[in-house]
N, C-alpha and C positions, 0 to 999 in steps of 0.2 A: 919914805914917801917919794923923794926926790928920783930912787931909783927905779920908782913906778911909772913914774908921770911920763915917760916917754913911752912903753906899753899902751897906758891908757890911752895916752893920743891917738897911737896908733889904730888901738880897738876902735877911738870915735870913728873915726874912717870909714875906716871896714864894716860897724855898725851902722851908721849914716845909710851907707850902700842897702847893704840888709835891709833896713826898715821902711825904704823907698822901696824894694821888692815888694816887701812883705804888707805894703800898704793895699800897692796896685793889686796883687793878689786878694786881699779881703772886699776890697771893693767889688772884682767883678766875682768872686763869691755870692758875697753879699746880695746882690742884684739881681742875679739868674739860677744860684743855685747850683752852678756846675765849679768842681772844686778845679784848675787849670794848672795839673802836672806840668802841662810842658810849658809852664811861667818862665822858666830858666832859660829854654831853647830860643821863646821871644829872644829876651835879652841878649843869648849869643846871637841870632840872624842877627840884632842889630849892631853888636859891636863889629861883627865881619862888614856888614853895609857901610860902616863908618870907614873901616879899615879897608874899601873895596873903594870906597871916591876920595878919602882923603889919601893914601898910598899911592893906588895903581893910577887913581883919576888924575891925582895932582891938585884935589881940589881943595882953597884953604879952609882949615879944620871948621872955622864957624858956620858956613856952607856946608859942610858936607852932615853938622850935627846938625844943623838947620835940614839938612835933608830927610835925615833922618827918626830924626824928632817929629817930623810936621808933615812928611809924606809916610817913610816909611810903617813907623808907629800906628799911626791910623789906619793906615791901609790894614794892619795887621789886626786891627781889632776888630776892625766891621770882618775881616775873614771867620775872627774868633767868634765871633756873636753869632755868624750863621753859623757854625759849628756846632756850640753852646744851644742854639734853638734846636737842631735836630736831635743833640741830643737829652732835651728836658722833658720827654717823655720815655727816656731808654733807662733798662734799669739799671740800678749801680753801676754793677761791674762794667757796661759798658759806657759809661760816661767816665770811668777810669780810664780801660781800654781804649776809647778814644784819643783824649788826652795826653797818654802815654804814646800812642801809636803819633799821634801829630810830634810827640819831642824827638820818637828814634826818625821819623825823617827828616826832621832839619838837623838835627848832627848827621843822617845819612848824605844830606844836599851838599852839605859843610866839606864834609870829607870829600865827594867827588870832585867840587869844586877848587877846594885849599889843599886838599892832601891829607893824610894821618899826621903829618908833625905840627910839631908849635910856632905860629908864626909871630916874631915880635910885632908887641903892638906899642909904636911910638907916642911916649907921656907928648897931651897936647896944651896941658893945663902946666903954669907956673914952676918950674923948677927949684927955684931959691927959698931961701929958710929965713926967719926969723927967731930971734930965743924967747921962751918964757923960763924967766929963773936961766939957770944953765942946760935947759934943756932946749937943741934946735928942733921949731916945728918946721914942716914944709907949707910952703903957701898951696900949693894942690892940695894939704889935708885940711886945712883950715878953709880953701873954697867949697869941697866935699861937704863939710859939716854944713857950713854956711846953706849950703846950696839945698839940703834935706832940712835943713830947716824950716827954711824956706818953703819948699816945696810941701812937707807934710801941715803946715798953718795955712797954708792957701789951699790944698785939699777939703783938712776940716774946714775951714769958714765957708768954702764950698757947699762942701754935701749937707753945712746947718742953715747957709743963710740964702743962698740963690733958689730959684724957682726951680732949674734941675737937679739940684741938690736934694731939698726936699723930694721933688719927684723920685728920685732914685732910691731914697728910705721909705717913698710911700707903695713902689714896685715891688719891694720885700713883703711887703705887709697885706696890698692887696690891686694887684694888676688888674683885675675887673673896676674895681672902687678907681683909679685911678684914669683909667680906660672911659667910663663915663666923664670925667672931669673933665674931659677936651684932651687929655694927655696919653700919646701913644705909648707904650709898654715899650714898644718893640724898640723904636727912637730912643726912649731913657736906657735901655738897654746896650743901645750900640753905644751909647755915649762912655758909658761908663766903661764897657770895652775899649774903648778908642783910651779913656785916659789910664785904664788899668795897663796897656801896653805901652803908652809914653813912660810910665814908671818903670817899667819894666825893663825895656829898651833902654833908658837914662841909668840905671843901675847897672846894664852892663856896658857899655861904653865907660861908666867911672870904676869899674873892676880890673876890664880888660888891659890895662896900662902894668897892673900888679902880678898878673898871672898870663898875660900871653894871648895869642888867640887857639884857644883849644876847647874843643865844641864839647868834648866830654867834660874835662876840666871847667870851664866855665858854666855850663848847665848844672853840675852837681855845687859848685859856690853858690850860685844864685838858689841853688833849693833851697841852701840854709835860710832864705826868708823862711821858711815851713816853720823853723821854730819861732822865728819873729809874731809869725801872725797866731799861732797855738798860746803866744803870752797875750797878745791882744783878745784871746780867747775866737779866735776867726770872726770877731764883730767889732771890736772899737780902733778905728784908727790907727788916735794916738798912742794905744796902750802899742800897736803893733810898731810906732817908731821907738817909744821907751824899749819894747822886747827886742829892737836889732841894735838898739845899745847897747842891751844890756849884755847880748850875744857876743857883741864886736870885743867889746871891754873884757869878756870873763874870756874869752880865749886867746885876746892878745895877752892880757896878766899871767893866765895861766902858763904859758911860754915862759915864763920867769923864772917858775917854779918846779916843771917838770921837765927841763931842757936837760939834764942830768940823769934821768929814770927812764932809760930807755923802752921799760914795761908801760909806759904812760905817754909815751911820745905823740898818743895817737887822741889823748887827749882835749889839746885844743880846737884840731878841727872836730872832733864829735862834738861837742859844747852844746850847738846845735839840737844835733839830733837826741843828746841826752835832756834835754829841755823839754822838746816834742815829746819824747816818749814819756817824762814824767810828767808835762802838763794833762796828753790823754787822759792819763793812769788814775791822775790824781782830782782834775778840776771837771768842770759841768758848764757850759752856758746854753742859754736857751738856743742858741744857732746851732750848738751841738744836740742839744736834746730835737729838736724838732728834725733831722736831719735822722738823727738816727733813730726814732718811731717809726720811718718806712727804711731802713739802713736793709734788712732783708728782704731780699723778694724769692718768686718761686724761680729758678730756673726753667732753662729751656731745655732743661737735659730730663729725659723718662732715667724710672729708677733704674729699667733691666733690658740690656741691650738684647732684641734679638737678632740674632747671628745664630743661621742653618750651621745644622752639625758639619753638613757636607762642605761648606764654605770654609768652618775654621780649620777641618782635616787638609782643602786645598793652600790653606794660607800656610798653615804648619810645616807640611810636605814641600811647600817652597822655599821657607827657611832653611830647611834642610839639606836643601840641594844650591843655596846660596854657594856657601865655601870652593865650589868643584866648579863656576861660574864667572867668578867677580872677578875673579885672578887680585892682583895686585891690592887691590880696591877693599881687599877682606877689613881690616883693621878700620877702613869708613863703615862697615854693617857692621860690624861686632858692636861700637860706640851708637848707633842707630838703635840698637835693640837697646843700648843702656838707656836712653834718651827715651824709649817707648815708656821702660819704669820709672824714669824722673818726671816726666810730665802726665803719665796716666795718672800717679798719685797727687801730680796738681790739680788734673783736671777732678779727681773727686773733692778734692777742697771746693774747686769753683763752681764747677757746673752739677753735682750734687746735693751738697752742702749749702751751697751760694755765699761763701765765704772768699774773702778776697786777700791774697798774701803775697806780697812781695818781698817774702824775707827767703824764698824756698832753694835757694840756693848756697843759704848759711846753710841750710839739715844738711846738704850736699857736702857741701866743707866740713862740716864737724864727722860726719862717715869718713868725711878721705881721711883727714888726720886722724881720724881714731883708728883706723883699718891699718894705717902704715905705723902705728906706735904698738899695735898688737902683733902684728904679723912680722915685720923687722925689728921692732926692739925685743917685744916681748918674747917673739918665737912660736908664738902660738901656730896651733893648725891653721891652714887658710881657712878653711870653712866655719872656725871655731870665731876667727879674726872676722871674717864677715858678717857673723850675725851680732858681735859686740858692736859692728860698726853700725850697723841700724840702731842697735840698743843704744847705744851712746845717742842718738840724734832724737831719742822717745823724750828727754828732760826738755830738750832744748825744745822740742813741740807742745811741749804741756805749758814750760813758761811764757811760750808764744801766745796760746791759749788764754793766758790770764788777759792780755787787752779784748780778745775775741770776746771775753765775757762779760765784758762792759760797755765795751763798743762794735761797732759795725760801718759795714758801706767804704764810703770814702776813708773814715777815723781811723777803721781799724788796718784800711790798707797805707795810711800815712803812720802809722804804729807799726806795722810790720816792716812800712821800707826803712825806719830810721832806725829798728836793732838790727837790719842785716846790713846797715852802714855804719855801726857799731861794732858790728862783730866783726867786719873786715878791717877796722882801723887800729881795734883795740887788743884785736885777739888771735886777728891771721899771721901778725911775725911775731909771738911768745913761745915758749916752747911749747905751750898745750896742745897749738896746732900747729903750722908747716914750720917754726922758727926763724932765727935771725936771717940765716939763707935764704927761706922764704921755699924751700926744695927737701924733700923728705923722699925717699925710699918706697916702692908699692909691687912687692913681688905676686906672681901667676901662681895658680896652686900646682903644686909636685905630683903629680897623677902617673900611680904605677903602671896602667895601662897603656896610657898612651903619653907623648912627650908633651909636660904639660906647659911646655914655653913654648911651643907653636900655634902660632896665628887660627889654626885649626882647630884644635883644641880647646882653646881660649873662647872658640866662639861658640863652641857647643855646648862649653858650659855658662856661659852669658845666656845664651837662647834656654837652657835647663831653668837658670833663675827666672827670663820673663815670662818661662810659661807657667811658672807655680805662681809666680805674681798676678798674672791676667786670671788663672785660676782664681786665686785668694781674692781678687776685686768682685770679680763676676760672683763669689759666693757673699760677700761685703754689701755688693748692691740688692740683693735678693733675700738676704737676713732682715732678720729687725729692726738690724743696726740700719741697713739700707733706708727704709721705711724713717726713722727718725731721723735721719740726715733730709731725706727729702723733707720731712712735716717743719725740721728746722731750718728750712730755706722758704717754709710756704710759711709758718706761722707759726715761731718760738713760744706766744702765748696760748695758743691754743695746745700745743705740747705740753706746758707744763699743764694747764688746766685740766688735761687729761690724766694726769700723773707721772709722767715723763718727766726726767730731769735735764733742762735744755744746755743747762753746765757741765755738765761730764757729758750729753752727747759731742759736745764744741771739744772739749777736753781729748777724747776719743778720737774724731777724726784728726784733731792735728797732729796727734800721738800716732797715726797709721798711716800719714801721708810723710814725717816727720822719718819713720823708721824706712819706709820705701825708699824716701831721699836719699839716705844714708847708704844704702844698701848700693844707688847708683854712684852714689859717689864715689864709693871704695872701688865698685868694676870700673870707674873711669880712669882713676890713677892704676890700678893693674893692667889695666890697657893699655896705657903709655907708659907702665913701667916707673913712674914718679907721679907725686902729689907737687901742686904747691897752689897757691891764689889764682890764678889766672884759669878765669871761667866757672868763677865760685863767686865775683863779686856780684852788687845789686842791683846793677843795671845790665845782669846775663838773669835775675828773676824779670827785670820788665820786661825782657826779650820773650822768655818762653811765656809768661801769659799774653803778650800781646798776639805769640805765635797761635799756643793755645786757642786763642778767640776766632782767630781766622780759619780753626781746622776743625771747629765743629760745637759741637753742644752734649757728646756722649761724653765716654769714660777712657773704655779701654781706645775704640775705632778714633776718638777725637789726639787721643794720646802717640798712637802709631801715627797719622798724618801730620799730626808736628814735628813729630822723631824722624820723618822724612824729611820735609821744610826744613829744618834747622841743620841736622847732621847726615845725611845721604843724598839729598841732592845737590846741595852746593860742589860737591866733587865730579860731580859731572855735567856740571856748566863752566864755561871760558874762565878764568882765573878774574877776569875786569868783574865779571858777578858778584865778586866779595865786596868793593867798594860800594854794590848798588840795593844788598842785602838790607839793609837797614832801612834804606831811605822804600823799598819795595815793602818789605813787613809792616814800616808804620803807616803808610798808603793803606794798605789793604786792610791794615786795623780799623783806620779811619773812618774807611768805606763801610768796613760792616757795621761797625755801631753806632755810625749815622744811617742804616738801612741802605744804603746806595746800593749794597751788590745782594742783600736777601732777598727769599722772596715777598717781603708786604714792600721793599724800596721797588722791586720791577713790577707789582703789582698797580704802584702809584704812577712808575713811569707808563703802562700801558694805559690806564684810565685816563692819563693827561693827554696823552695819544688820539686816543678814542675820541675826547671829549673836542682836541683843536683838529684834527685830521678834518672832519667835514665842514669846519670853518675856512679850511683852508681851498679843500675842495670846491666850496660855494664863490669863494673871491676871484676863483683860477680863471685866465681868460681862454682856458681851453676849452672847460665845462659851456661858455658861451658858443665860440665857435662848434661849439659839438651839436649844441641843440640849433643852432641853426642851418646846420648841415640835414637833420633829421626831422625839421619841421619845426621843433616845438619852441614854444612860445615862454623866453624867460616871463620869470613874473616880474 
């Protein structure tokens, strides 16, 4: 035991931390309904704020947390709140989208601002240690505890004993009932914003001293509250400080015990995510149940695009004449058309289906490794290699499937992001996939015809695959199949009540977007001629759906302009573009699924228009001077 207790301390820490995420998170849950992906990203803007006036400012540290805490925090919640209201009448997917689009621009701000590297962030709290038994604690972990302590008993006495308190448990229950009582919604709302991101913001300023300032890196630690608040069941507090002990603790332990198994190394940080995905799988509370009774909605996408013969003959005929054009540039449109089949088949998940998956980048990863274990180990034919490599990614869509058919909305897109955080930790350096290297082998196929290692070549049969693909969707959306994907985004129970079985329709699509995946995966490492992790993790799936979102609401047409967005335009803007890519996509996300750039948000902005235009016109002292130049008599 003795050689535990310095683990365990450690986990208290690190759990502490966690459970002050994972509170502030349930809270403004809780209150508004809207699930706040980019909880984490709070947290890093504030540790960089902190690191920006106590560093560069010079300012001393309890100042600059006092700044941080008491302005900047706040500030950021009243921002969130107006956020969270725009988007409490949008449906799921884009109150993900949202969310998700607000976290890639504050790691996009991050990065223009600090740079891509790590910057140290100087311990401000206590240095020196103390023994329990012969074990030295540090006085920083023992304030940490302290401090969550603290903080999580003055929360709950809060939200049970104060008059906002209550308000804000009576805003869950009934905003009109509460609305009569003298009591604004919208005010209990902000509040709780306001303290959901002082938690937030305090969580990361107490991390950032362990791990550095790194906007990716600290955004995905701070997620692991997700499992914190999944053991609290997304409703009780306290249960949520117990679940980021319990987090901290089992995977500092766990380091004890797998620090030797290098097949397991990946372990302790999943802790987390393995928690989440079995608490989903396995438990029910009524904030889950009632969330996901409307988890489906109909999408904004029609079943069956129509697209003139003559227009898909002039799109086709342009691919064709791509190669003899682009000169140098070929190798960026070859990967563009792959990027058309990796996102068309997400967009049928999203905007079809109306299912929400942030794991679509593991199908990706499990096609590339499997395409380069076929085609270089095994020897297979390429062609032979590349349909095994979609097949291979049909298991891993069916198993996906299983949370799909118990949950939805938010659930099952926090179920999908925490196995494709799984599967990069646990499974992208074994040898299953890319191995300890982390770099595997992905040869072009051997075509007698013509040289099948040139760029040319290469792309003609990339362009052959997405045309049988966009083929295969356009017959997908026009089948049966199509039809029950739409009726199971419009209305699971009325499908089955019909006799439809809404489980193997769910089963079915992720099995077809799962094999598409795969199939892009494998032309991306033949593209560059090697596989490995980079651009298969899970925060390159919150990329393409966020991209996704901003490129449309069809299938194939929504799929091609993201494959643009992401992979063909970027090569033809300034090189400084890349720094601004992120922080530009999750803007644009924002915008759209708060309505700002569709048309019912410019529809709103012209009625507003409309409505103050001849108010203004009436006040103007020109309109005066006008009518008296022409006689008429104000009233």
């Amino acid at each position: 035991m003795s050689d535990l207790l310095p683990f365990v301390i450690a986990g208290l820490a690190s759990g502490s931390i966690f459970g002050l995420a994972g509170m502030g998170l349930v809270l403004t849950y809780k209150t508004s309904g809207i699930f706040n992906f980019a909880h984490g990203a709070v947290a890093t803007a504030a540790a960089y704020t902190f690191h920006e006036l106590r560093t560069v400012r010079s300012m001393p540290w309890p100042l600059a947390g006092a700044i941080t805490l008491g302005v900047f925090a706040p500030a950021a919640g009243i921002g969130l709140e107006r956020i969270a209201r725009r988007l409490a009448d949008a449906s799921t997917a884009n109150k993900i989208v949202g969310t998700l689009g607000l976290l890639l621009a504050v790691q996009g701000g991050a990065t223009i601002l600090y740079g891509s590297s790590v910057l140290t962030f100087q311990p401000f709290l206590p240095t020196g240690t103390f023994a329990i038994g012969s074990t030295q604690v540090g006085y920083d972990q023992a304030i940490v505890v302290v401090l969550a302590l603290i903080a999580a008993a003055a929360l709950y006495g809060f939200f049970r004993a104060s008059r906002t308190g209550i308000a804000m448990r009576g805003v869950v229950d009934d905003p009109s009932l509460l609305s009569l009582s003298g009591t604004s919604p919208v005010r209990v709302r902000v509040q709780a914003w306001v303290i959901g991101s002082i938690f937030a913001a305090l969580s990361g300023i107490l991390i950032a001293p362990q791990l550095g300032l790194d906007s990716i890196l600290l955004t995905l630690l701070v997620v692991q509250a997700f499992g914190a608040a999944a053991i609290g069941r997304f409703s009780s507090l306290p249960l949520t400080h117990v679940g980021g002990l319990i987090i901290g603790i089992g995977a500092s332990v766990s380091t004890r015990f797998v620090g030797d198994v290098p097949t397991l190394a990946g372990v302790p940080s999943s802790l987390p995510f393995i928690v989440l995905f079995v608490v989903l799988l396995t438990f029910r509370s009524p904030a889950m149940d009632e969330r996901i009774a409307g988890g489906r909605e109909r999408p904004s996408a029609s079943l069956g695009e129509r697209t003139p013969s003559l227009g898909v003959a002039v799109v086709v005929a342009s691919l064709v004449v791509v190669p003899f054009v682009v000169g140098s540039k070929l190798p960026v449109w070859t990967n563009g058309l792959v990027f058309v089949i990796l996102l068309a088949s997400l967009a049928l998940l999203v905007n079809t289906s109306g299912q929400v998956s942030l794991c679509h980048a593991g199908f990706a990863a499990v096609g590339a490794a499997t395409f380069s274990h076929l085609a270089s180990g095994a020897g297979l034919p390429w062609l032979v290699a590349l349909l095994g490599a979609g097949l291979a990614a049909v298991p891993i869509g069916a198993v996906v499937a299983i949370p799909a058919i118990r949950l939805s909305g938010i659930f099952l897109a926090l179920a999908t992001f925490g196995f494709g955080i799984l599967l990069e930790r646990m499974v992208f350096n074994t040898s299953i996939m890319f191995g300890a290297f982390g770099n595997r082998p992905a040869p072009r196929p051997d075509l007698l015809i013509i040289e099948g290692t040139s760029d040319h070549a290469f792309y003609f049969v990339v362009l052959a695959v997405v045309l049988l693909t966009a083929a295969a969707l356009w017959a997908v959306q026009r089948s049966r199949l199509g039809i029950l994907l739409r009726a199971l985004a419009d209305a699971p129970v009325a499908l089955n009540t019909h006799g439809a079985n809404s489980n193997v329709t769910l089963v079915l699509v992720f099995c077809i977007t799962a094999f598409l995946a795969g199939l892009a995966g494998a032309l991306l490492g033949a593209s560059s001629g090697s596989i490995s992790g980079v651009g298969f993790g899970p925060f390159d799936s919150l990329t393409w759906l966020v991209v996704l979102a901003i490129s449309g609401s069809s299938v194939l047409r929504t799929g091609a302009i993201a494959a643009v967005l992401l992979a063909i335009a970027p090569a033809y803007l300034p090189t400084w573009f890349t720094d601004y890519r992120s922080l530009g996509f999750g803007a644009l996300a924002l915008a759209a699924s708060t309505s700002l750039i569709d048309g019912a948000g410019l529809q709103r902005i012209r009625a507003s228009l409309a409505t103050t235009a001849p108010r203004r016109v009436a006040r103007s002292p020109v309109r005066d001077r006008t009518r008296h130049s022409f006689g008429e008599v104000a009233p």
